[in-house]
C-alpha positions in Angstrom: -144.0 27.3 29.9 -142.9 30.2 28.2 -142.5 33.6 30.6 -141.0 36.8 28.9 -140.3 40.1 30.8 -139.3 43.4 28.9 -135.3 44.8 30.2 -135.1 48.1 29.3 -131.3 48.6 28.0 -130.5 52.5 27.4 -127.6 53.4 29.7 -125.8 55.2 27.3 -122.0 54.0 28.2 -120.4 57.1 26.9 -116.7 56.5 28.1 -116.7 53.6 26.0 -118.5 54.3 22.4 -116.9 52.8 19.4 -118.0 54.3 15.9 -118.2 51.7 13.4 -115.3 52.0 10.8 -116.9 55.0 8.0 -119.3 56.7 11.0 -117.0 59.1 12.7 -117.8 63.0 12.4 -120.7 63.5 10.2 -118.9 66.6 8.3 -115.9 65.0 7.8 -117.8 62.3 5.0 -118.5 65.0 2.5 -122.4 64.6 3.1 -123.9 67.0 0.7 -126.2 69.5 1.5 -129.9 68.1 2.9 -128.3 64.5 3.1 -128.5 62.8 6.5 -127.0 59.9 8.6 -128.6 56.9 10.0 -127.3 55.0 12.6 -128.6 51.7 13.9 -127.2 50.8 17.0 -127.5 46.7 18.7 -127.8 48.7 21.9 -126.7 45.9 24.2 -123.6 45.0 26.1 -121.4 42.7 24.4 -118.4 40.9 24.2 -115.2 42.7 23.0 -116.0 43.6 18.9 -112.9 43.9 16.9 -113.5 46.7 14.6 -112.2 46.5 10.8 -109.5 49.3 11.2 -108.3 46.8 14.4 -109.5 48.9 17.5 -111.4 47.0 20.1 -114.4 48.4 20.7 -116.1 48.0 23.7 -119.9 48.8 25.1 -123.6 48.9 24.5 -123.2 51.5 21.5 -122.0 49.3 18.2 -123.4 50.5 15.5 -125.6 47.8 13.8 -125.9 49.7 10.1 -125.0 53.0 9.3 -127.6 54.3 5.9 -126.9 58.0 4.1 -130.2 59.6 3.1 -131.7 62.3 1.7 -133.8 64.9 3.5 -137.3 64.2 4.2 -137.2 60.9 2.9 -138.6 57.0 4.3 -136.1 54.9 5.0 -136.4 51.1 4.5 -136.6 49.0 8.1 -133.1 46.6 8.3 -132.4 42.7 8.9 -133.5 42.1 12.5 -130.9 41.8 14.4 -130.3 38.9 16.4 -129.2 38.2 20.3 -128.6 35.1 22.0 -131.8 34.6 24.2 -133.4 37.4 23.3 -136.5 38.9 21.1 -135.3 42.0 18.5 -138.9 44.1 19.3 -138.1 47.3 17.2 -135.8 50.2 16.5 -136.6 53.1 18.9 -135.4 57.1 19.1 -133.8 56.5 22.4 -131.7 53.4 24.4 -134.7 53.3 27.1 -137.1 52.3 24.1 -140.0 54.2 24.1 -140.9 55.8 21.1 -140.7 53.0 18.5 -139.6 54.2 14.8 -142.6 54.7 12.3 -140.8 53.1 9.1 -144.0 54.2 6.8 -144.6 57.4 8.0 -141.6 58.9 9.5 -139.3 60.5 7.8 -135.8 61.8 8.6 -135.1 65.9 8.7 -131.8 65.4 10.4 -128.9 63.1 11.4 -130.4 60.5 13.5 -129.7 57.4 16.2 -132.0 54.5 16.3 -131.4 51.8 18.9 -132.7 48.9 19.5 -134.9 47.3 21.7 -134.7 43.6 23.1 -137.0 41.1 24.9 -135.4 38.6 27.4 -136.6 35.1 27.4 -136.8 32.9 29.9 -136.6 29.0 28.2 -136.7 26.0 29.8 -134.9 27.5 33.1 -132.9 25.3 35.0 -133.8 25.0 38.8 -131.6 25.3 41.6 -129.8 22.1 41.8 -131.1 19.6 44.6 -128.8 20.1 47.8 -128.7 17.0 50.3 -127.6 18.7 53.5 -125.1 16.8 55.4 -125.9 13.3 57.7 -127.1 13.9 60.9 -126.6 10.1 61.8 -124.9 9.0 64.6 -122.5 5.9 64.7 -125.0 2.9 66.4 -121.6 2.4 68.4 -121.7 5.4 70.8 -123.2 5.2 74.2 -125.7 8.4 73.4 -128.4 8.5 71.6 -128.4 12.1 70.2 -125.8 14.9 70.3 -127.2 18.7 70.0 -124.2 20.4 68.7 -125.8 24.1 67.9 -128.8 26.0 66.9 -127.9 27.8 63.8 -124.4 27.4 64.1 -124.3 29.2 67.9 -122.9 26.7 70.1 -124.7 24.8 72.2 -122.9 25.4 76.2 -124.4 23.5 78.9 -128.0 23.3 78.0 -127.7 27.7 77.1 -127.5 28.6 73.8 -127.0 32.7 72.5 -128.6 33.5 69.5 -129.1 37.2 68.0 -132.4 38.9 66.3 -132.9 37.0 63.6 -132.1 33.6 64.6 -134.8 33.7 67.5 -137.0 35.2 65.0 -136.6 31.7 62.9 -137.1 30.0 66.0 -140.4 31.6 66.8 -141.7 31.2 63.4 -141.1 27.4 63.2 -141.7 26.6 67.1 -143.7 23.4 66.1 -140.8 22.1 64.6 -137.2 23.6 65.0 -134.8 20.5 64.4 -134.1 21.5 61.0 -132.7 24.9 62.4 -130.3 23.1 64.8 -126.9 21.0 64.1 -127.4 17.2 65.9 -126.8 13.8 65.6 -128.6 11.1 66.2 -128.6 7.1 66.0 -130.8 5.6 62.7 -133.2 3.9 65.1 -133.9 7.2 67.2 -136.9 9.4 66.3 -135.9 13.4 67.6 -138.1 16.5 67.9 -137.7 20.0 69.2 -139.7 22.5 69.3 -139.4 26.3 70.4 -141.9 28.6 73.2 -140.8 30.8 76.1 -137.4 30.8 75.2 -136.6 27.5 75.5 -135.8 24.5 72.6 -137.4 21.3 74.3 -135.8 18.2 72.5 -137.2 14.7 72.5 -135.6 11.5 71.6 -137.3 8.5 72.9 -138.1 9.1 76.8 -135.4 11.7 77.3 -135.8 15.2 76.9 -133.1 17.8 76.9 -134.4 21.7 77.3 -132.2 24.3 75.8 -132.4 28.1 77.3 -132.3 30.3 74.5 -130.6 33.6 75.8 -130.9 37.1 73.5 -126.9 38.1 72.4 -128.2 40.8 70.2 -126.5 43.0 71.9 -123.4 41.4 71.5 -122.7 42.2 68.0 -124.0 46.1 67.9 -122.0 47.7 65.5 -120.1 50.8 66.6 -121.6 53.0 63.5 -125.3 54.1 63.6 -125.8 53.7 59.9 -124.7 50.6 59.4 -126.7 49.3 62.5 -129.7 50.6 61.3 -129.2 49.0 58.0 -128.0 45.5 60.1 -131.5 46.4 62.4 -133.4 46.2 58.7 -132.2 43.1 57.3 -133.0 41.3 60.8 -136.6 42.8 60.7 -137.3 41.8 57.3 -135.6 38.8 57.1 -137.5 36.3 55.2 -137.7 32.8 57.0 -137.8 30.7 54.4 -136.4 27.0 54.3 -133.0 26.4 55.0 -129.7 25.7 52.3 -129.6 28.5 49.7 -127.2 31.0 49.1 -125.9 35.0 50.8 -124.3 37.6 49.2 -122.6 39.9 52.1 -120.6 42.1 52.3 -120.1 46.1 51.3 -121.6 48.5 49.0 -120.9 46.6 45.5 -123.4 44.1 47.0 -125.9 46.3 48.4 -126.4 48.5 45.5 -126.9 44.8 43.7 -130.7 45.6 43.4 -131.3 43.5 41.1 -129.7 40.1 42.7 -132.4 38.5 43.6 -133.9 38.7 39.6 -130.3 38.0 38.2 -129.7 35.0 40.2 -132.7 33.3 39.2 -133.2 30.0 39.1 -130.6 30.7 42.8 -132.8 31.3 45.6 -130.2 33.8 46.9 -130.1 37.2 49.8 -128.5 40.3 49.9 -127.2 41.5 53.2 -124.9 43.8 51.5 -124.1 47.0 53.8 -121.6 49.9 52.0 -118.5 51.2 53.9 -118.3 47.6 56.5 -114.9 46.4 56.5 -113.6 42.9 56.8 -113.2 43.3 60.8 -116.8 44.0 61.2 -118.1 40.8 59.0 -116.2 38.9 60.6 -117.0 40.3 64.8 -120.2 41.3 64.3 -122.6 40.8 61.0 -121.7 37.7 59.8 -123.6 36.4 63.3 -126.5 38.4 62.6 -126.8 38.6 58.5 -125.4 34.9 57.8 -125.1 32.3 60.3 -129.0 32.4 61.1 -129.8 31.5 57.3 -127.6 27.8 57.6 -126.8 28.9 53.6 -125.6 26.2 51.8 -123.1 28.6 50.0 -121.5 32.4 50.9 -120.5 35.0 48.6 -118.4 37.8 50.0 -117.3 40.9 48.8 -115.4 42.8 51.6 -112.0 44.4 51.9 -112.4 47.2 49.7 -113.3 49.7 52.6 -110.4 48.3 54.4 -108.4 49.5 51.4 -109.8 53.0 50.7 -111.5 54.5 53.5 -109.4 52.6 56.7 -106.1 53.0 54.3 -104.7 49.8 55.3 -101.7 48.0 54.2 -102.0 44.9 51.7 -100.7 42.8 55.1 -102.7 44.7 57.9 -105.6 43.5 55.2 -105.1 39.9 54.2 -104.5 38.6 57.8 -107.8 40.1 58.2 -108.9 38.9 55.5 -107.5 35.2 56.0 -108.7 35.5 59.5 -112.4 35.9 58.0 -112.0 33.1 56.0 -110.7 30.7 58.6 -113.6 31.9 61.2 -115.9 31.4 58.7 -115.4 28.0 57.4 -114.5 27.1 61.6 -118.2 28.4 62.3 -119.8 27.1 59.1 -117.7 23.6 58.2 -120.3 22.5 56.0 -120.8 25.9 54.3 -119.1 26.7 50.7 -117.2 30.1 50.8 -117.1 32.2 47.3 -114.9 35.0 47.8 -115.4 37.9 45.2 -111.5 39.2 44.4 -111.5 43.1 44.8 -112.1 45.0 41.3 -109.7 47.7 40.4 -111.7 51.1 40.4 -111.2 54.0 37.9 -111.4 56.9 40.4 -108.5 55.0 43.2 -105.8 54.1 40.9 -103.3 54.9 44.1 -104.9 51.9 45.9 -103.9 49.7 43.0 -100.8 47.9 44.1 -102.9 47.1 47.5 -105.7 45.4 45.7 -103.4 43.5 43.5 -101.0 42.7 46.4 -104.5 41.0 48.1 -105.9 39.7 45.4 -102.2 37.9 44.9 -101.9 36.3 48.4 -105.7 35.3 48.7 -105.2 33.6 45.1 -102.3 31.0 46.9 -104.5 30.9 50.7 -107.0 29.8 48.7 -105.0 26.9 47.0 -104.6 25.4 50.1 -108.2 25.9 51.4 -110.0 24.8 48.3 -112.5 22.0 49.3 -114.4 24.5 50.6 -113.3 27.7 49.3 -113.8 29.3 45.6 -112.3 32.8 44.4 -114.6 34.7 41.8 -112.6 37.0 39.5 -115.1 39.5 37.8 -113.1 42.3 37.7 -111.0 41.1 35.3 -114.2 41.8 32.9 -114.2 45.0 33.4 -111.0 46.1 32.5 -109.9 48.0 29.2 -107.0 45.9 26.7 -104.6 48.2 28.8 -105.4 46.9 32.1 -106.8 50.0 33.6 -110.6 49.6 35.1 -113.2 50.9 32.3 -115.1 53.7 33.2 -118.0 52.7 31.7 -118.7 49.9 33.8 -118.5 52.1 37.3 -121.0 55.4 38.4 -119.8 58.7 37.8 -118.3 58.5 41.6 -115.6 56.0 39.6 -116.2 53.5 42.5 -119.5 52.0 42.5 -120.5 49.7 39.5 -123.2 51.1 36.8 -126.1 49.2 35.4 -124.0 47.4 32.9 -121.3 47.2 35.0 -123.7 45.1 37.2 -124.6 43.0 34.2 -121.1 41.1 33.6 -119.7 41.8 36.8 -123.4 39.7 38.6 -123.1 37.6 35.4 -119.1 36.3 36.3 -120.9 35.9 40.0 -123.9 33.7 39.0 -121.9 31.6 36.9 -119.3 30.5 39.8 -122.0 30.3 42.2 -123.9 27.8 39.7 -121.1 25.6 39.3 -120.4 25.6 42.7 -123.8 23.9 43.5 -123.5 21.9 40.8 -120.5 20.4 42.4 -122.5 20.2 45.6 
């Protein structure tokens, strides 16, 4: 079935408008007096456009068709444009589209901008492809007849198992029936339960029965800043407990400010614990217990470092053996867990931190080499950079570090993509 929702596109990327060759300064064509531009612009992000005087052009603003006319006259509605996956709806008087151009009765008194206005369509979407977690049989040779490894990837220790907020929060909600929440093995000709009440995980395979004491270790990962607790505190409260095996983005504020995620990763069923300013150190000590471990995901996207880079001022080496210690905890801690890291971008308002980044980006590029059965690097920020190899403006906030609307759009894009094929593979 056919579902359509309307994206409104009028982020006007003025750092990186274009003019179509002939529609520079409107004085410097000759107009005569009473004679007026019109400009039609495709008003979406696309692909570099090679211009016909050879300049690369780059943004939402191309101009579509540029018209001379007389004032006070009608003006003839163009060709439709056209847009992969998308429905042309109308030329409007601003990017947000909201007042719609009256071809028959409107007429133009001075130089105008008309932009267009597009309808996504959703066809035929492809779901999230089916994930077969990994066996949980036991080899018929070995003298037990189960083996409770860990609940949510907390170790199991003589019959005691820690877990923080959210985990025990899983555990409540699925009392009846938490085996799927917990890492065992077991022989093909066993039958195993386990259920969850009073703080304790009873497991039943055949006659025996194991019970696991399930101890609260919240307040061993309390982060040292208040904000960033309070936003940890958040997640953990609203944590939705759905099934098991999909896929977290973590990490700082280029994946909280994500709003949108959860829409743009569709068919993915994906989360966003993204918390701005948390560095490496305190994924990898504190949140990644709390904001990951609890969700069993199937596949991790990080983006962290940055803040290691620009607010702790850390050298490239101080930050990749952080960095490479992260990754190695993780995947020790989630074996059968694929890792996405997300490289650092460039940013238009650091450039000092440049050589850091680069020197980071470098060394994680040959870890990950070595590492790659279970760990992808995703690139975007290579998308966002100008022929010149500085970071485009456009694609950032006016702060020059955080990503814009549109800078959200290729950057999630380059994200989804790798994720995607990364399942696929799975």
């Amino acid at each position: 079935m056919k579902s359509k929702k309307l994206i409104s596109l009028g982020i006007m990327l003025s750092a990186s408008v274009v003019f179509a060759s002939g529609c520079g300064s409107m004085a410097a064509h000759g107009l005569k007096e009473n004679q007026f531009y019109v400009d039609f612009y495709s008003n979406y992000l696309r692909e570099d456009f090679v211009l016909s005087n050879g300049t690369i052009a780059k943004g939402n603003n191309i101009i579509y068709k540029t018209i001379e006319v007389d004032k006070d006259s009608l003006i003839s509605k163009p060709e439709d444009p056209s847009r992969k996956n998308y429905d042309f709806i109308g030329w409007f008087t601003e990017e947000e589209g909201v007042n719609e151009w009256n071809f028959a009765t409107q007429r133009v008194i001075k130089n105008t901008r008309l932009f267009a206005k597009w309808e996504y369509t959703h066809e035929e979407v492809e779901p999230e492809p089916e994930y077969t977690p990994p066996s949980t049989l036991l080899d018929e040779s070995e003298e037990l007849d189960y083996i409770i490894d860990s609940v949510m990837y907390f170790k199991v220790n003589y019959n005691i198992v820690n877990l923080p907020t959210a985990a025990i929060s899983k555990l409540e909600a699925f009392k009846e029936d938490v085996l799927p929440y917990m890492e065992y093995r077991v022989k093909a000709t066993k039958t195993i339960s386990a259920t969850y009440d009073n703080n304790k995980i009873t497991v039943k395979c055949g006659d025996k029965e194991q019970v696991i004491t399930v101890k609260d270790a919240s307040l061993d990962y309390v982060l040292g800043n208040s904000t960033y607790e309070a936003k940890a505190k958040n997640y953990e409260k609203n944590a939705v407990i759905e099934e098991n095996y999909h896929v977290m983005l973590a990490g700082s504020s280029s994946i909280e400010f994500w709003t949108t995620s959860k829409e743009d990763m569709d068919p993915i069923v994906s989360y966003n614990h993204g918390i701005g300013g948390t560095t490496i150190e305190e994924w990898d000590e504190c949140l990644n217990q709390r904001l990951v471990l609890p969700y069993k995901p199937k596949m991790v996207a990080y983006y962290v470092g940055i803040n290691n880079v620009i607010n702790s001022k850390e050298s490239a080496d101080v930050i990749y053996n952080k960095l490479e210690k992260f990754m190695n905890d993780t995947h020790e801690t989630l074996p059968d867990t694929k890792v996405q890291y997300i490289m650092m971008n460039l940013i238009p308002g650091y450039p000092a931190y440049y050589d850091v980044i680069n020197s980071v980006n470098d060394r994680i590029t040959t870890y990950q080499k070595s590492h790659s059965s279970w760990l992808t690097l995703i690139n975007p920020g290579v998308a966002l950079l100008k022929e010149n190899g500085e970071p485009n403006a456009a694609y950032f906030r006016t702060d020059g570090l955080h990503l814009s609307f549109y800078g959200y759009t290729v950057w999630g894009g380059i994200i989804k993509e790798s994720i995607l094929r990364g399942l696929e593979a799975m």
